[in-house]
C-alpha positions as CSV (number, residue, x, y, z in Angstrom):
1,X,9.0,4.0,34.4
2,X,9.9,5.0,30.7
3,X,7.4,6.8,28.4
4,X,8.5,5.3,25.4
5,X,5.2,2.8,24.1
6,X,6.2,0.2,21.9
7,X,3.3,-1.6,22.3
8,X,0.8,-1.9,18.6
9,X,-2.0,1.0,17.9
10,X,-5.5,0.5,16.7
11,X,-5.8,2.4,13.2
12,X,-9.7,1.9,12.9
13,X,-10.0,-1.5,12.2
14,X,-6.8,-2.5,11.9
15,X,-3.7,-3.2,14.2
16,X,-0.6,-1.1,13.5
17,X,2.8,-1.4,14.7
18,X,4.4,2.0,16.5
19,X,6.6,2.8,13.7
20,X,5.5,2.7,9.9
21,X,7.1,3.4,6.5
22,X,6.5,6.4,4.3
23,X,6.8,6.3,0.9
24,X,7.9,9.9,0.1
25,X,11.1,9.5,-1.1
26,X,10.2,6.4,-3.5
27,X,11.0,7.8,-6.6
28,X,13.2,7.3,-9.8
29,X,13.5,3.5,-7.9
30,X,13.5,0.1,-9.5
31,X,10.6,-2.2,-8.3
32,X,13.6,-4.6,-6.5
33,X,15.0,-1.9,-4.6
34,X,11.1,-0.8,-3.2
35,X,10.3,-4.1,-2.3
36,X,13.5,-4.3,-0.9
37,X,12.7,-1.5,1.7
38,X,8.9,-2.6,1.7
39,X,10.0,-6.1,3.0
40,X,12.1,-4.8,5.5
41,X,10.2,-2.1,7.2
42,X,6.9,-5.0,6.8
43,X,9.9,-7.8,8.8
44,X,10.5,-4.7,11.0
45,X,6.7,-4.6,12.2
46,X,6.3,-1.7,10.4
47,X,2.9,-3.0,8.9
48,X,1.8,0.7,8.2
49,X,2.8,1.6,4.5
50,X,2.0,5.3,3.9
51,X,2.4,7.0,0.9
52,X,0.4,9.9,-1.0
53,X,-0.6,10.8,-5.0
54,X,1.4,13.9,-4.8
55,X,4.5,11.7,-4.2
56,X,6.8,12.0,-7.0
57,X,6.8,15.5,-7.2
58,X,9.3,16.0,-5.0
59,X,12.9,14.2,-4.1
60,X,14.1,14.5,-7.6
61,X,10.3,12.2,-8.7
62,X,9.3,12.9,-12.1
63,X,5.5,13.1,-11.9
64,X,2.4,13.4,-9.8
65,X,1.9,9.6,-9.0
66,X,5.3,8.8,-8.9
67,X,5.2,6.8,-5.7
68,X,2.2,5.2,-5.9
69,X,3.0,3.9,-9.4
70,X,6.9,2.2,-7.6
71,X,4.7,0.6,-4.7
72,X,2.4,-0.9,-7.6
73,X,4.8,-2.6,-9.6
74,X,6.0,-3.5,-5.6
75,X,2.3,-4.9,-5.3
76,X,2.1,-6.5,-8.2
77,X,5.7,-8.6,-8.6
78,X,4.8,-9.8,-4.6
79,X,1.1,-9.3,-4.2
80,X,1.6,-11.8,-0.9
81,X,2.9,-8.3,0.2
82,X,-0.7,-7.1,0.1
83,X,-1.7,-9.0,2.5
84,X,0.3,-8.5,5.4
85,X,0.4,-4.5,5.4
86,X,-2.0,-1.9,6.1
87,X,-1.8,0.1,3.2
88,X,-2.4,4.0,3.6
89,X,-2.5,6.8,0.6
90,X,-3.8,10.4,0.8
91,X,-5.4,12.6,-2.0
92,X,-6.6,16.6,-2.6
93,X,-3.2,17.7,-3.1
94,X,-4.0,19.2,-6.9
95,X,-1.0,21.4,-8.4
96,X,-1.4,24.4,-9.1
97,X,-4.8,24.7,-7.3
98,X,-3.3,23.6,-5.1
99,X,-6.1,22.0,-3.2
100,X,-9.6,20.3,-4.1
101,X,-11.6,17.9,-1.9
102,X,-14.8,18.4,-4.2
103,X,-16.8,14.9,-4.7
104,X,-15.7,14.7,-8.4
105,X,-12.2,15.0,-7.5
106,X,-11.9,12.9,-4.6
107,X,-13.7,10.1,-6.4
108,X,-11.4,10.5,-9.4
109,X,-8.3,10.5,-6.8
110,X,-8.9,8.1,-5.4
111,X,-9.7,5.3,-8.4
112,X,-6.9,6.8,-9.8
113,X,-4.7,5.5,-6.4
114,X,-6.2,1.8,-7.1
115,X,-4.8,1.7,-10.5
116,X,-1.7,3.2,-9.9
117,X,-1.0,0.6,-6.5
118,X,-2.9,-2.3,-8.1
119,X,-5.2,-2.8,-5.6
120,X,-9.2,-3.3,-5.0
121,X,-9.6,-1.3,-1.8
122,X,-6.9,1.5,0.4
123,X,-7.4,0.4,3.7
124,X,-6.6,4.0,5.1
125,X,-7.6,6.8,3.1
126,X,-6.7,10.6,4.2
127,X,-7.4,13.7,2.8
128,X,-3.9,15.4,2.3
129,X,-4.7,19.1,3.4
130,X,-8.1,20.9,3.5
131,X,-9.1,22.6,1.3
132,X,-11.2,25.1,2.5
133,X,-13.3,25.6,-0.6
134,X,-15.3,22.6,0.1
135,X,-18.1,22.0,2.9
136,X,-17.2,19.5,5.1
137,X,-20.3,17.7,5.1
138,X,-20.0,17.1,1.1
139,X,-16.9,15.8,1.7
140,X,-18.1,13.7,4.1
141,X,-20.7,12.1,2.0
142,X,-17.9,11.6,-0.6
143,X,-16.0,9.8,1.8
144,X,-19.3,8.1,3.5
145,X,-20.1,7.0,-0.6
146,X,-16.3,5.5,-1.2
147,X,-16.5,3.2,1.8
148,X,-19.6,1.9,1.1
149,X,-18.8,1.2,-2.4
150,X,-15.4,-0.5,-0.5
151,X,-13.2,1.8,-2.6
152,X,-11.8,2.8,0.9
153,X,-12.0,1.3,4.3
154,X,-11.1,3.4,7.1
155,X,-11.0,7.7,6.5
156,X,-8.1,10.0,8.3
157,X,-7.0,13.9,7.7
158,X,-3.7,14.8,7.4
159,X,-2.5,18.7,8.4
160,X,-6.1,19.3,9.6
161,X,-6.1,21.7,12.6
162,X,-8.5,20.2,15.3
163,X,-11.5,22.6,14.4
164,X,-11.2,21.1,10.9
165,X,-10.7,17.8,12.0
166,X,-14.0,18.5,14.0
167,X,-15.9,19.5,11.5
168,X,-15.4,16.9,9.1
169,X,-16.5,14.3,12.0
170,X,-19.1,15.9,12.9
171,X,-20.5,15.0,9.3
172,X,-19.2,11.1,9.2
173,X,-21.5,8.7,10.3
174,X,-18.4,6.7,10.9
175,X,-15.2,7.4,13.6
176,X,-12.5,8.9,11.7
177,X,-9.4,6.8,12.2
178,X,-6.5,9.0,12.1
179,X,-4.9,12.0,11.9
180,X,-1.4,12.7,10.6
181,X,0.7,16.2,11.9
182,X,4.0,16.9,11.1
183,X,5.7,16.1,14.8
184,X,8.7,16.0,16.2
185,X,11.0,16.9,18.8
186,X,12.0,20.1,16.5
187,X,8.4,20.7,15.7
188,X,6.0,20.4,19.0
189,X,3.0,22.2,17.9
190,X,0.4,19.2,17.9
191,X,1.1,19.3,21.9
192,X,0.1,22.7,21.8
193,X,-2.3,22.9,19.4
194,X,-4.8,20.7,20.3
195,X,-4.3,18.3,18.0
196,X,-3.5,15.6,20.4
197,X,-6.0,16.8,23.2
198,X,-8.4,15.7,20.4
199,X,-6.4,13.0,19.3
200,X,-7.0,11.8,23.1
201,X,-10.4,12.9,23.4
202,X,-11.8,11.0,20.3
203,X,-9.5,8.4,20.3
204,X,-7.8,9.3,16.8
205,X,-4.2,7.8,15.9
206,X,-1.6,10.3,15.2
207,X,0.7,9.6,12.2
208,X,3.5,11.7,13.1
209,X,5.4,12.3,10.0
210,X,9.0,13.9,9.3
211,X,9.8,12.5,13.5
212,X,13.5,13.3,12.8
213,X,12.8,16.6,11.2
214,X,14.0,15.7,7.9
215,X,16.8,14.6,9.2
216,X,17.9,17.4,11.1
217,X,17.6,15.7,14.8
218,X,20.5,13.0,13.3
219,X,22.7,15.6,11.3
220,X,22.3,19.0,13.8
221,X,21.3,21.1,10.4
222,X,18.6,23.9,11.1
223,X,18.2,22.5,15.2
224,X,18.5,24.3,17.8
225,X,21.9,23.3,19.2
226,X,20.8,23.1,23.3
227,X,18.2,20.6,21.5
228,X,21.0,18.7,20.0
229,X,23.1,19.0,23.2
230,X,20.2,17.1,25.1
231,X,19.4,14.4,22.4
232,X,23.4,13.7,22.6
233,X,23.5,13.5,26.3
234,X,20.6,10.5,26.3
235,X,21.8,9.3,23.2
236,X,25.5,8.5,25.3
237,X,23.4,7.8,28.4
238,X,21.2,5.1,26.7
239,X,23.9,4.1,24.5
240,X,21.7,4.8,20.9
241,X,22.0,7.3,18.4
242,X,20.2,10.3,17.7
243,X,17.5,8.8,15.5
244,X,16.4,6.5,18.5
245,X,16.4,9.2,20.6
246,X,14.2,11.2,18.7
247,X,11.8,8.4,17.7
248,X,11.6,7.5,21.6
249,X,10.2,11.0,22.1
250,X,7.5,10.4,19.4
251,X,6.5,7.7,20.8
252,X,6.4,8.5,24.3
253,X,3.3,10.7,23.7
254,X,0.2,9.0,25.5
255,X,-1.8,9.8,22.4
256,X,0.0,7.1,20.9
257,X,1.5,8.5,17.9
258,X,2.9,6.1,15.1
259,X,5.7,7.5,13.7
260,X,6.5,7.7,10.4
261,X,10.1,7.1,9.2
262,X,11.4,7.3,5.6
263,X,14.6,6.2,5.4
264,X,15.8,4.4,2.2
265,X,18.5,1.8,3.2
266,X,17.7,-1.5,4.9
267,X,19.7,-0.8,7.5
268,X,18.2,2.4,8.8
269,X,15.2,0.7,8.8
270,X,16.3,-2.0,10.9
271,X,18.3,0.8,13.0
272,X,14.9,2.3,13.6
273,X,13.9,-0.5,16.6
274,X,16.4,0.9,18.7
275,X,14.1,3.2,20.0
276,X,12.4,0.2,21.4
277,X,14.7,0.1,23.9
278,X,15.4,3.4,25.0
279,X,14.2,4.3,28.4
280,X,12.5,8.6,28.3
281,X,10.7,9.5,32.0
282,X,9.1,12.8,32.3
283,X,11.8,14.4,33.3
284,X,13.7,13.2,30.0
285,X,10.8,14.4,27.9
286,X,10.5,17.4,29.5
287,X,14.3,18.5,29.0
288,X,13.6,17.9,25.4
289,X,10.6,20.4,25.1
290,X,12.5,22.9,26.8
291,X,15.4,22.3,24.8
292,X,13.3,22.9,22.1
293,X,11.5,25.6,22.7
294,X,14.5,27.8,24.3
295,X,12.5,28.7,27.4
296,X,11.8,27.0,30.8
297,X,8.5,25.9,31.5
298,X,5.9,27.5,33.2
């Protein structure tokens, strides 16, 4: 029986497809090229639209805001678009700080997010990185305060280690929906780390973001080559490429992870769904972690 789970994810309230769209790279763009790629990954089932304040200061982007300011204008040529995604952002990100989840700043992130995506309400918010600085119970009132006010609807963290993650819930009065690692089959450490023990335990959804390692899993560059070598050999056998392999494994997880892809061409995006069909067992999955990690398993 495969491990690969195509099947959609519960996000709080809302129902999300297994893969979504980040919005990372969405900068110096025209409106019609981002809805461009917003419509496809939405026709795709990619329902998810993740993107972050701190957007646009990377990727050749211009300015803080960047990306949330392209999905906007996105927003506001097609609001129809609105309607039909879930639409995720992240603040607390504050360069040169670099980090500040403080109740003044959050608030002010955050109605600075609705303005810059036209928009009344973020149906995910997630605090970017923690910053340690700030108790988690005052940030959960913050948090508490914004949904009430219906400024945000459901709450995730995003690079949290588990005890962080932890202590922030243990100060909502509310589930926390999601939490978003960096994972991949370069980069394994939420398997390790706990964070999807927990993710399992308290039924969190993972957003794994950067699934293809930035690209490396589809190009070879900074990969281990045995992992490579492995990806290749059930790429031929399943008769994909190396992006479906490596989005199979993400999603083969039984946390659930939705997996995060930020490609900027139609056609990738379309690509993507391969994974769909691609058949991982345990002994697939297995052969990548090894592969991976350079030693056998216990």
């Amino acid at each position: 029986m495969s491990l690969v789970d195509t099947s959609s994810r519960s996000v709080g309230m809302f129902e999300v497809g297994p893969l979504a769209f980040g919005c990372w790279r969405f900068v110096s763009m025209e409106a019609h090229r981002a809805r461009g790629l917003i419509e496809a990954a939405i026709s795709a089932g990619m329902n998810l639209i993740d993107t972050a304040d701190v957007y646009g200061l990377g990727w050749g982007g211009t300015h803080f805001g960047e990306a949330e300011e392209i999905l906007g204008s996105v927003l506001r040529e097609a609001p129809e678009l609105r309607e039909v995604m879930v639409l995720a952002t992240k603040g607390g990100i504050t360069p040169p700080v670099p980090y500040d989840s403080s109740a003044k700043y959050i608030r002010s992130a955050v109605e600075d997010s609705l303005r810059r995506m036209s928009t009344d309400s973020i149906d995910l918010y997630q605090i970017h990185r923690p910053d340690m600085y700030t108790h988690p119970e005052s940030l959960a009132a913050t948090l508490t305060n914004l949904r009430d006010a219906g400024k945000i609807r459901e709450v995730g963290v995003s690079n949290y280690s588990p005890a962080q993650t932890a202590a922030l819930a243990a100060y909502l009065p509310f589930p926390l929906a999601s939490v978003q690692p960096q994972f991949s089959a370069h980069h394994l450490e939420p398997m390790r780390d706990g964070t999807f023990d927990q993710s399992m335990e308290r039924n969190f959804t993972p957003l794994a973001w950067s699934p293809l390692a930035g690209g490396g899993l589809v190009t070879g560059e900074g990969v281990r080559p045995e992992l490579i070598a492995t990806i290749d050999k059930l790429s031929a056998r399943e008769n994909v490429d190396r992006a479906a392999i490596a989005l199979a494994f993400v999603l083969a997880h039984p946390s659930r992870p939705v997996s995060i892809i930020g490609t900027q061409t139609v056609e990738r995006i379309h690509a993507s769904k391969a994974a769909f069909g691609v058949f991982l067992d345990r002994a697939d999955c297995y052969e990548i972690v090894q592969a991976s990690e350079g030693v056998p398993l216990p």
